[in-house]
C-alpha positions in Angstrom: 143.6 181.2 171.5 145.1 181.8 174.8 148.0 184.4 175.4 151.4 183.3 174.4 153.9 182.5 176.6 157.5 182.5 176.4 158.8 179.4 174.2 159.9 176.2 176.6 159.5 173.2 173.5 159.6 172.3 170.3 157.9 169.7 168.8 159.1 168.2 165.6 158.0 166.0 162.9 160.3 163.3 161.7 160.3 161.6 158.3 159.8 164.5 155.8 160.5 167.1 158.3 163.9 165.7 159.3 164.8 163.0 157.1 162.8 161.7 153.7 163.3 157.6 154.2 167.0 157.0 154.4 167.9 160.6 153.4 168.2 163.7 155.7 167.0 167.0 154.7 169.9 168.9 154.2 171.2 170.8 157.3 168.7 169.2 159.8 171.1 167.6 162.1 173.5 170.8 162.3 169.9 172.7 163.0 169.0 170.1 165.6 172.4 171.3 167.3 171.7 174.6 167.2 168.2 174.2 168.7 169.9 171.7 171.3 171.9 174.8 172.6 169.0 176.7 173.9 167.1 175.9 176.9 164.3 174.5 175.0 163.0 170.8 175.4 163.0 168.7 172.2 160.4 166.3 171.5 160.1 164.2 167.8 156.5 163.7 167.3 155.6 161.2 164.5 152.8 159.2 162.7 154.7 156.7 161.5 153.3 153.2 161.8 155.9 151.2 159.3 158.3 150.9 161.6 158.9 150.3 165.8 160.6 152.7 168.2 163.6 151.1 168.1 163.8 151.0 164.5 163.2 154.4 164.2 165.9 155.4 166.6 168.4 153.2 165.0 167.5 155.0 161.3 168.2 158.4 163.1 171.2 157.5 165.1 172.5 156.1 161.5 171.4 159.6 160.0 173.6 161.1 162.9 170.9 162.8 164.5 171.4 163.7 168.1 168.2 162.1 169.4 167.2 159.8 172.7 164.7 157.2 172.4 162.4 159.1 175.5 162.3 162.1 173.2 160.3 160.2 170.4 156.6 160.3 170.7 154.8 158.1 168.2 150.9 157.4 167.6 151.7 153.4 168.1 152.3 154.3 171.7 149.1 156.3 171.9 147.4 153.5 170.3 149.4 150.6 172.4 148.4 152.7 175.5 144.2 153.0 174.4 144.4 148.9 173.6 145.4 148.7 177.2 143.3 151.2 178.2 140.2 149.3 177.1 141.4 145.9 177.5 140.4 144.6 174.3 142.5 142.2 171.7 143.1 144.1 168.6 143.7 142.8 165.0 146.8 144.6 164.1 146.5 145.8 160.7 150.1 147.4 161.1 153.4 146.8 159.2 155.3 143.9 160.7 157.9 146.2 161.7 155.7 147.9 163.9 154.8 144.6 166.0 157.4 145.1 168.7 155.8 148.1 169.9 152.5 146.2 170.6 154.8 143.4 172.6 152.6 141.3 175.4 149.2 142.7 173.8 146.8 139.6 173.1 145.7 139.3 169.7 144.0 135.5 169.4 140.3 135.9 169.0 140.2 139.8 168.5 137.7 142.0 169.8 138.7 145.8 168.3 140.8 146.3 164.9 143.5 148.4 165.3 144.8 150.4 161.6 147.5 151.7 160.9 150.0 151.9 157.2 150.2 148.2 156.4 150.4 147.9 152.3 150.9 144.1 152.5 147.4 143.9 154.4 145.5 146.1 152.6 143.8 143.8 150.2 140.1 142.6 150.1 140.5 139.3 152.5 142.2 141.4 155.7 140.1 144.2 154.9 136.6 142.2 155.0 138.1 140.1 158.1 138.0 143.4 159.9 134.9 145.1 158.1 132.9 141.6 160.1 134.7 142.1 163.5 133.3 145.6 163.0 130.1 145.0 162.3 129.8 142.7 165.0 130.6 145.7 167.7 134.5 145.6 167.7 135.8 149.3 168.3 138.4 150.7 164.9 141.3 152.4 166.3 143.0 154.5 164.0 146.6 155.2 164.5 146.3 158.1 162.3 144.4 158.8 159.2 147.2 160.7 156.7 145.7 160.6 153.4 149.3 160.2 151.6 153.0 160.4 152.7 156.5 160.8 150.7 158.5 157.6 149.5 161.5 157.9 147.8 159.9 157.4 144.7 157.2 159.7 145.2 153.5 160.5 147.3 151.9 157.2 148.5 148.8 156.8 150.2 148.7 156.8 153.9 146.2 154.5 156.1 143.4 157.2 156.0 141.5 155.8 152.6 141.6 152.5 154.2 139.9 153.5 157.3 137.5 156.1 155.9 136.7 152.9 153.4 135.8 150.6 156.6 133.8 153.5 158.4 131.8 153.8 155.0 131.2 150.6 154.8 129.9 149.8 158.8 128.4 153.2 159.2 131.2 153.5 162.3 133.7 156.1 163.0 137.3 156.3 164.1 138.8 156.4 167.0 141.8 158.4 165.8 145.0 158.3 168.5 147.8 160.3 165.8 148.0 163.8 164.8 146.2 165.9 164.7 144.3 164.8 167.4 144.4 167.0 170.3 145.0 164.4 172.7 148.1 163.2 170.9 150.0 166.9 171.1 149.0 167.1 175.0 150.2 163.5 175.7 153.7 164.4 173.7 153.7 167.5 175.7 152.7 165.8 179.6 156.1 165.1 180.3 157.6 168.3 179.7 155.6 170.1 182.3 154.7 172.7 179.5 151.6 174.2 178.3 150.4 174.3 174.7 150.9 178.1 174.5 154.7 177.4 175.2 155.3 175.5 172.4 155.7 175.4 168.9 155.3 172.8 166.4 157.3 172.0 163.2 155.9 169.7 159.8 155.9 169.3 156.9 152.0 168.0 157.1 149.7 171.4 156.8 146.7 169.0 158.1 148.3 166.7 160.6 151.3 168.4 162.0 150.3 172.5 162.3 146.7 172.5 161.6 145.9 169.9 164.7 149.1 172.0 166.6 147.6 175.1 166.1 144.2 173.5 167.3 145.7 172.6 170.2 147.2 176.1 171.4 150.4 175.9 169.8 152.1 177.8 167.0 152.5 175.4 163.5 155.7 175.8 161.4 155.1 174.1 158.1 158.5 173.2 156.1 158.2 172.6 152.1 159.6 169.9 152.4 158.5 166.0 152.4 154.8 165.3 151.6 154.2 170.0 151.0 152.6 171.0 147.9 152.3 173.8 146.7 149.2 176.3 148.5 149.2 173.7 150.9 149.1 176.4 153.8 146.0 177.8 152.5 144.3 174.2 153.5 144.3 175.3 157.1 142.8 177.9 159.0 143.7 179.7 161.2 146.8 179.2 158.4 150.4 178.0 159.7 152.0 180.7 161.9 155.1 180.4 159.5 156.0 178.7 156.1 159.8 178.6 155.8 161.5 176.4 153.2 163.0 173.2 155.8 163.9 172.7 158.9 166.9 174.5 159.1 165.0 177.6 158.2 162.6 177.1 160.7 165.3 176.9 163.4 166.6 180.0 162.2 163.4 181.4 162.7 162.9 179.8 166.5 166.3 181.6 167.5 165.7 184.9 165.9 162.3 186.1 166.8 160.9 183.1 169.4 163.4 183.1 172.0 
């Protein structure tokens, strides 16, 4: 890992990191303040693929977090921009609230399948649509391949099942654009004009969010909060730089011994 550097961003997870659904972790937009008082740039990193941009603005703005739309880096814009990177015309397997973000792609007679969390698709008809377009040489674009996420009600299973299940059955793998690819961290990063060893990342995702960080040159914060269980940051190694309880406490943390 290369020598750290003095901290210029932090990156930050959203829904179970900041906010569970329609629910704020307690204390996260008074910690967002705080953090928004130092010189460091602010980015929101997410996986989420049920909802657009927009909507995901709107849910924080109505959560009264302090947060511009430029600051939000999700994996549907890495995957919008690979689509148009190799011209092809993806079947969406995405939620419907996740089409605007895709907005002027073409989609008739599709050429690559593009998966993301889509419950109300995942059933055998959809699925064996694009298990034929794969077989006959489309590309499978993973937005991200989470193996569960917290609801309300509880853990759910995330899109990574249903793509593992369609690389199983074509004898294909992923191209994965979300955390914790690499590529995802540096592209959330490019506009900030800083380097991986001047950053820090915070989530509640041991895998996704600190593991692929950490990977990546960062330093990984992992919050019990959201989708954490217990041990989780004895999944990863190197493990997380710091566990701390939420997001508050990791902010705490950033102010006290990081800058």
């Amino acid at each position: 890992m290369a020598a750290r550097r003095a901290l210029k961003a932090v990156l930050v997870d959203l829904n179970g990191t900041l906010h569970i659904e329609d629910a704020a972790v307690p204390g996260a937009q008074e910690a967002l303040k705080r953090l928004r008082a130092t010189s460091v740039i602010i980015r929101f990193v997410t996986n989420t693929t049920k909802e657009s941009k927009q909507d995901l603005l709107e849910r924080l703005k109505k959560l009264e977090f302090d947060v511009s739309e430029d600051e939000i880096f999700t994996s549907l814009t890495a995957a919008r921009n690979l689509v148009e990177q190799k011209q092809v015309r993806p079947m969406l397997l995405v939620d419907s609230r996740a089409l605007p973000d895709f907005t002027g792609i073409q989609t008739s007679d599709p050429n690559a399948v593009v998966i993301g969390l889509a419950p109300e698709h995942f059933h055998y008809q959809i699925l064996n649509q694009a298990f034929r377009l794969l077989l006959d040489g489309a590309p499978l674009i993973a937005i991200h391949k989470a193996r569960y996420y917290k609801r309300k009600d509880g853990l759910a299973l995330g899109p990574g099942p249903f793509v593992t299940a369609l690389e199983y059955a074509t004898d294909t793998k992923a191209i994965v654009v979300g955390k914790p690819e690499k590529t995802f961290f540096l592209e959330a990063l490019r506009d900030t004009g800083c380097a991986p060893e001047e950053a820090v990342m915070i989530g509640d995702d041991c895998r996704d969010d600190v593991g692929g960080a950490q990977n990546t040159g960062m330093l990984g914060i992992l919050v019990k909060t959201g989708k954490y269980r217990a041990a989780d940051e004895e999944k990863i190694n190197p493990p997380p730089y710091l566990t701390c309880e939420s997001f508050p406490h990791a902010v705490d943390h950033i102010l006290q011994h990081l800058l």
